[in-house]
C-alpha positions in Angstrom: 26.7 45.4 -30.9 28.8 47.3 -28.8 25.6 49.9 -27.7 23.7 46.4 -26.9 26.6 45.4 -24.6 26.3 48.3 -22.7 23.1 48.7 -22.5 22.7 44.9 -21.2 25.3 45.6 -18.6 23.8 48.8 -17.5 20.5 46.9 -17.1 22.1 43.5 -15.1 23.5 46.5 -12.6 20.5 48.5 -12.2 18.8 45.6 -11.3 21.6 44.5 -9.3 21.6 47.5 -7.2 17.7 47.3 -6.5 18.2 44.1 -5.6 21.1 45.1 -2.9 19.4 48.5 -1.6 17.5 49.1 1.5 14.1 50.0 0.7 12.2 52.7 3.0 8.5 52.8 3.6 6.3 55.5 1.4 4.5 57.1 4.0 2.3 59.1 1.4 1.1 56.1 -0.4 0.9 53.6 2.1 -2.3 52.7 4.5 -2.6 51.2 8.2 -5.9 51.3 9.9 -7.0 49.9 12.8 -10.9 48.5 13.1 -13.1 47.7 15.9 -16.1 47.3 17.7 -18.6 48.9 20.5 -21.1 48.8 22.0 -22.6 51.3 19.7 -20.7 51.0 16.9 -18.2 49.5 14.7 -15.1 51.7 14.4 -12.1 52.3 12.3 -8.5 54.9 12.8 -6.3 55.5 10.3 -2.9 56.2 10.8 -1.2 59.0 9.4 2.6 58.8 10.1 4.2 55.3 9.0 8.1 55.0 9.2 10.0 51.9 8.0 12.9 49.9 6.5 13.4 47.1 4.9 16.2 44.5 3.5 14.6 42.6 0.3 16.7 40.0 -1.8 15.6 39.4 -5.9 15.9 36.6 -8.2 15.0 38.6 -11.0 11.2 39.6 -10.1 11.0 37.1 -6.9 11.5 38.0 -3.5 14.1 35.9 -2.1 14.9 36.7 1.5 13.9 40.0 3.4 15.3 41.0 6.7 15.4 44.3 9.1 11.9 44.9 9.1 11.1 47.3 11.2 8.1 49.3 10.8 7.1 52.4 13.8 3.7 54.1 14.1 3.3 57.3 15.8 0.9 57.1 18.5 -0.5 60.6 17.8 -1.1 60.2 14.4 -4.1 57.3 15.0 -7.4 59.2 13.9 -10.5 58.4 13.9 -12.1 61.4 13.1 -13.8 62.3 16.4 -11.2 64.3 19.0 -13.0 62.5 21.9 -12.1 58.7 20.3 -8.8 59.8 19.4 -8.2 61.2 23.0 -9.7 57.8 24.8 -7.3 56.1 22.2 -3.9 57.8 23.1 -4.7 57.4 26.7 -5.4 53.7 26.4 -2.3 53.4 24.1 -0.4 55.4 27.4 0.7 58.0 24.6 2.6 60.4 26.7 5.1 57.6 27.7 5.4 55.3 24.8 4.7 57.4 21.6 5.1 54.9 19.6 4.3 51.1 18.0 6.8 49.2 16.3 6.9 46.3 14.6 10.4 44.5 14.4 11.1 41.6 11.9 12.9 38.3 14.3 12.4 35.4 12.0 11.0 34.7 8.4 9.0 31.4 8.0 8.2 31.4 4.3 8.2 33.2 0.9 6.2 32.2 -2.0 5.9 33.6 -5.5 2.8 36.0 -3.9 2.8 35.5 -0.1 5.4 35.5 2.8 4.7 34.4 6.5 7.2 36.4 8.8 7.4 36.6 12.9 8.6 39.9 14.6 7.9 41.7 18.1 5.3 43.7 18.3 5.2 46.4 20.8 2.4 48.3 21.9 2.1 50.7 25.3 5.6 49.1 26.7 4.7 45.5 26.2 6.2 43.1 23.7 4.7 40.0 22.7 5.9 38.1 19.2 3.2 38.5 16.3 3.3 36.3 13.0 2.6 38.3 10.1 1.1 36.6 7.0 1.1 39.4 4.1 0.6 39.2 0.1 3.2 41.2 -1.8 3.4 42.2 -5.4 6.9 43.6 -7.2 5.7 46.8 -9.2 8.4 48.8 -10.6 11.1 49.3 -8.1 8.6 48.9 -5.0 7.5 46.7 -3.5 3.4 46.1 -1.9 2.6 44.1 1.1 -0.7 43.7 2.2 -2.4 41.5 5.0 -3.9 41.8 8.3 -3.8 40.9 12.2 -6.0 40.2 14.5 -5.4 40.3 18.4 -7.0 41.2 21.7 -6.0 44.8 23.5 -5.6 43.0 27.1 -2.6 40.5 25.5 -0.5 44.3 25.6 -2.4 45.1 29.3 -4.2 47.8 27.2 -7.9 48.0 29.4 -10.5 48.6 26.2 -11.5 52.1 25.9 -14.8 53.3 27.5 -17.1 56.6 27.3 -19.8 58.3 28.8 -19.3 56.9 32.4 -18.7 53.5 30.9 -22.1 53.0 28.9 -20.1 52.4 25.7 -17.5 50.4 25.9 -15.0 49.3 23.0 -14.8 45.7 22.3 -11.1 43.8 22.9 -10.7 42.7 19.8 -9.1 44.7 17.0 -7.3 44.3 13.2 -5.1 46.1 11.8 -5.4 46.2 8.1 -2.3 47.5 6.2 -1.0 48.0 2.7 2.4 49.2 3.2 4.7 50.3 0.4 8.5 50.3 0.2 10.8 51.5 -2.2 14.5 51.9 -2.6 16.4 54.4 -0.8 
């Protein structure tokens, strides 16, 4: 009786403490990418260095509350694949003097047993503009998965669509970014 005891206590504060902790984004296992369009092609950039943090409250396996969001993508690490898209890219993105995106949690509208709809600023090449994230999220283990897309124009950050070859292919304004972001405690 006495080893059930313990054990059961052991188990409430484990959980307890995940419940409590700051998770940290897993840069290795989680995906962002960005697709697009031109007039030659459809096109698509991964990015390769993810930071982030996170503030999630349990009821047992449910996500109650989350707060201080804040998720940062290196500009440089956006790659397409072709050194000459990647290049147009960080120039359009004004690389040299805002090397980074971030994404920072300011209000959370709802959570449901699967989905959560959250607002936060968004800020790309110096501008700021508020963005409402709707994501799915699954509890596995001691992480936590959220998933989900957004869709917005380049010109809403003053960002003038990429072009090449003296302007014959141009990029169209409209891009998603897909992501499936993991977080786990720190």
């Amino acid at each position: 009786m006495k080893k059930l005891f313990t054990f059961t206590i052991g188990l409430f504060f484990s959980i307890v403490t995940l419940a409590q902790s700051p998770f940290a984004l897993d840069n290795v296992s989680s995906k962002i990418s960005i697709l697009g369009t031109s007039t030659l092609h459809d096109w698509e950039s991964d990015v390769e260095e993810i930071e982030g943090e996170i503030n999630l409250d349990f009821d047992g396996n449910k996500l109650q509350s989350l707060n201080n969001l804040i998720l940062t993508v290196t500009v440089k690490s956006i790659k397409s694949g072709k050194s000459g898209m990647d290049k147009n890219t960080y120039n359009a993105l004004n690389e040299k003097k805002h090397p980074q995106i971030t994404y920072q949690l300011s209000s959370v509208e709802s959570i449901t047993a699967n989905d959560l709809k959250v607002n936060g600023e968004l800020s790309i090449a110096g501008v700021t503009k508020t963005k409402e994230l709707i994501s799915q999220y699954v509890i596995e283990d001691r992480s936590v998965v959220f998933n989900g897309a957004i869709t917005f124009n380049m010109t809403e950050f003053d960002i003038k669509p990429p072009t090449a070859l003296m302007g014959t292919i141009k990029t169209g304004d409209e891009i998603t970014i897909e992501y499936d972001v993991i977080f786990m405690p720190k």
